[in-house]
C-alpha positions as CSV (number, residue, x, y, z in Angstrom):
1,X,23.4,8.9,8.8
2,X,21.1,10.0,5.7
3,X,21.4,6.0,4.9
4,X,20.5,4.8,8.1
5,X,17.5,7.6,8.5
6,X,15.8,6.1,5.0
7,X,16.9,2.5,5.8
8,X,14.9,2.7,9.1
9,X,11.9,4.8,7.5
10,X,11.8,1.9,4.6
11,X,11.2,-0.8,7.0
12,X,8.7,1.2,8.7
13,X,6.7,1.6,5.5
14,X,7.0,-2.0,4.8
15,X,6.3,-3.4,8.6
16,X,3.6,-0.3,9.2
17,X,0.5,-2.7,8.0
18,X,1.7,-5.8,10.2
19,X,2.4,-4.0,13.3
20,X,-0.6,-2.0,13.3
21,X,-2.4,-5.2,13.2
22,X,-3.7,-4.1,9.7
23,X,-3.6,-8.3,8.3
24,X,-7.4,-9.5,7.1
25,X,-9.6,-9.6,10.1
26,X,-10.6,-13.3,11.6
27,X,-13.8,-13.8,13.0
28,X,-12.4,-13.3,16.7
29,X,-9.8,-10.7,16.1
30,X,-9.0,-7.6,18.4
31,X,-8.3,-4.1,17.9
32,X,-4.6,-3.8,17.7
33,X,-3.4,-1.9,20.5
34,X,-2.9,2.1,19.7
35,X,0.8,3.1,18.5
36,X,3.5,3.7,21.2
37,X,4.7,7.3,21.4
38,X,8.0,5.5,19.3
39,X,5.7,4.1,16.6
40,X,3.9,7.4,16.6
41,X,7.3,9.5,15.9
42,X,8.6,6.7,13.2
43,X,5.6,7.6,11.3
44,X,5.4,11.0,12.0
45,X,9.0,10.3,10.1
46,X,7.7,9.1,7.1
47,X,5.4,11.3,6.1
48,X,8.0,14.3,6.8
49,X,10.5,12.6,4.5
50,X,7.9,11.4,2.2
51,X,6.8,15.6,2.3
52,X,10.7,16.9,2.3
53,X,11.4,14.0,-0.8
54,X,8.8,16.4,-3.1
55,X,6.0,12.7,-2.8
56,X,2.9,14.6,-1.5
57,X,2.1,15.7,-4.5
58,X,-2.1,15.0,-5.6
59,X,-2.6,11.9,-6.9
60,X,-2.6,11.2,-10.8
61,X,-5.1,13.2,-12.6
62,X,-5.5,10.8,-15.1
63,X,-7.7,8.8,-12.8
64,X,-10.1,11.0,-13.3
65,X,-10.5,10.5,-17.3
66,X,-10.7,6.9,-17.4
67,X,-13.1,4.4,-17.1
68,X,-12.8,2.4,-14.2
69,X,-14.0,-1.4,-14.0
70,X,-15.5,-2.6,-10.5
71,X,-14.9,-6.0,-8.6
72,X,-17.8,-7.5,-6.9
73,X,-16.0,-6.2,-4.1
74,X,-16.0,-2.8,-4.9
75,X,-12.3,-2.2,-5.7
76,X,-12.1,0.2,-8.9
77,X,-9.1,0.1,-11.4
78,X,-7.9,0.5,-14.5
79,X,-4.9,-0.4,-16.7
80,X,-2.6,2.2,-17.3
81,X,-0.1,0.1,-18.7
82,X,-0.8,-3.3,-19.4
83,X,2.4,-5.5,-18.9
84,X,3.7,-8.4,-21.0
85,X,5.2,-10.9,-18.2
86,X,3.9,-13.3,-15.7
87,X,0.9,-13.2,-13.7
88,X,1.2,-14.0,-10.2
89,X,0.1,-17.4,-8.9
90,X,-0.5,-17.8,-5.1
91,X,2.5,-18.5,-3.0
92,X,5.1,-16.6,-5.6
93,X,6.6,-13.4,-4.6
94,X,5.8,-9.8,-6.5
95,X,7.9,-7.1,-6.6
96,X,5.5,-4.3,-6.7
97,X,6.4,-0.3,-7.1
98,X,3.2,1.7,-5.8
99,X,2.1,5.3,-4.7
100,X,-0.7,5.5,-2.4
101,X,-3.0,8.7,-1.9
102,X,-6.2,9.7,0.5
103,X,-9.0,10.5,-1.0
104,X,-8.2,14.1,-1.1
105,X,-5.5,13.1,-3.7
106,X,-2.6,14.0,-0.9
107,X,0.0,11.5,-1.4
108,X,0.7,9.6,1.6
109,X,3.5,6.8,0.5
110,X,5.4,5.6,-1.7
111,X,7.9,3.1,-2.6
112,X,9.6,6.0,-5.2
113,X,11.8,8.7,-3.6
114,X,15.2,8.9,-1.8
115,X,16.2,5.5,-0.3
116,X,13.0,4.1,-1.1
117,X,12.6,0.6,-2.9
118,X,10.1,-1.3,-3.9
119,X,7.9,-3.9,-2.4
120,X,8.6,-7.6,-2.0
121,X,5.6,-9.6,-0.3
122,X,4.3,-13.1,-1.3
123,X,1.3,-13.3,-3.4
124,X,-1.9,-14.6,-1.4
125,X,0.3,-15.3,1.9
126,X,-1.7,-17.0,4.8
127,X,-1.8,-14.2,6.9
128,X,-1.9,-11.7,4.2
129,X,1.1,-9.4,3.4
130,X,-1.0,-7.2,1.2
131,X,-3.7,-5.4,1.3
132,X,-7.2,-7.2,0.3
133,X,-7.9,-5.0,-2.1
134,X,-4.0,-5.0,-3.7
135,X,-4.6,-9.3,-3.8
136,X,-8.0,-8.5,-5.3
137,X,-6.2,-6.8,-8.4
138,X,-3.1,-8.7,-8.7
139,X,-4.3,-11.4,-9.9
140,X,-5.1,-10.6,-13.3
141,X,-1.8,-8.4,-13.9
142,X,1.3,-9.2,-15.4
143,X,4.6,-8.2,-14.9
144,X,5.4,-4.9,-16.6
145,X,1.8,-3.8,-16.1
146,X,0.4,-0.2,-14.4
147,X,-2.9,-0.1,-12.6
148,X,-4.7,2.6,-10.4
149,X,-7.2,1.4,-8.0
150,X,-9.3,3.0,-5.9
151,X,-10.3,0.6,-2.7
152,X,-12.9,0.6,-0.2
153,X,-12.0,1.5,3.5
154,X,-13.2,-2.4,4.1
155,X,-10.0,-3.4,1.8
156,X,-7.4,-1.5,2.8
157,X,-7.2,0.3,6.4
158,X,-11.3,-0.1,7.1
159,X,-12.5,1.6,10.4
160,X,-9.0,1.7,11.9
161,X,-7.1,3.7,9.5
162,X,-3.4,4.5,10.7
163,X,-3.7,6.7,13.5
164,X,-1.3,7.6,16.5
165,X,-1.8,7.2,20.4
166,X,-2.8,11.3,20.3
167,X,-5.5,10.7,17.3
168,X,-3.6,12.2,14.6
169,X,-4.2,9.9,11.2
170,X,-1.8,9.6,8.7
171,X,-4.6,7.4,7.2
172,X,-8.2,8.5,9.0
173,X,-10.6,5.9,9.9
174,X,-13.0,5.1,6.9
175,X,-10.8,6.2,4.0
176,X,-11.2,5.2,0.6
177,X,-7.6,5.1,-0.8
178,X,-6.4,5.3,-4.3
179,X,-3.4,3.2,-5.6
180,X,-0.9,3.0,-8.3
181,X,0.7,-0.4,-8.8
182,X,3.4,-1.8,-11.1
183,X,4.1,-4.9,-11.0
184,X,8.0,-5.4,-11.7
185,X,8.5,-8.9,-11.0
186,X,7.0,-12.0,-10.4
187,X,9.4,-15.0,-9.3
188,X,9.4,-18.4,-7.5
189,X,9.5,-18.2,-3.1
190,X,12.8,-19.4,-1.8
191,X,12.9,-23.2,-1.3
């Protein structure tokens, strides 16, 4: 039952983005509708087994001594480990372990933990699998590589943040995010 709990929490965390409609806006796109009351207790799901798995701890303090570069964009990062592998070309698919924290440094998610595993999405997908600001800083990477980011609410969950039918946020509206990405693997899509 344990395996079937973190099974179905996994493919929350990995579907959350897509069914809260969070895919880069078009020029006529709608609101997604608000969360059912089932979304709402799935997520209310992750974040207690992200809490009870000891991952809400503050985000890395060593953000805080380095010197970030800036995107025209506005997405901050650094290297914390610069990898040795492939860089990602669009169309290919990254494997991607990440930690993701609100700007409080409260850790929210994260593909490490019980059951958890790390991401599989397709580099620069049309719609987009990732998060702007993730594409924005992928790029340049390569596999074996660390990086921090800190993005702008417009690049990750903008004005909608993750929120619940009731108004409770796991993400709030407006919040500037910070990130820590490794990039594992970087290999050809299926034919």
């Amino acid at each position: 039952q344990y395996y079937r709990l973190m099974t179905s929490l996994m493919t929350v965390a990995l579907l959350l983005p897509a069914v809260c409609g969070l895919r880069m806006p078009l020029p006529d796109a709608r609101a997604p509708p608000p969360l059912t009351r089932r979304d709402a207790l799935i997520v209310k799901g992750i974040s207690g087994a992200l809490t009870f798995a000891g991952l809400s701890a503050a985000s890395p303090s060593v953000a805080d001594s380095r010197k970030f570069y800036q995107t025209e964009s506005g997405v901050k990062y650094f290297d914390v480990k610069e990898g040795n592998g492939y860089s990602p070309f669009p169309g290919q698919i990254v494997i991607i372990k990440y930690k993701a924290f609100l700007s409080n440094g409260q850790m929210y998610d994260s593909s490490e933990g019980p059951g958890r595993k790390a991401l599989a999405a397709t580099y620069r997908a049309k719609p987009s699998q990732l998060l702007p600001a993730w594409e924005e800083v992928l790029g340049d990477m390569k596999e074996g590589g660390t990086r921090v980011l800190q993005a702008p609410p417009e690049l990750a969950y903008g004005d909608k943040g993750i929120c619940l039918e009731n108004g409770e946020c796991l993400v709030p509206p407006n919040e500037r995010l910070q990130f820590e990405l490794t990039l594992q693997r970087v290999a050809l899509p299926p034919p």
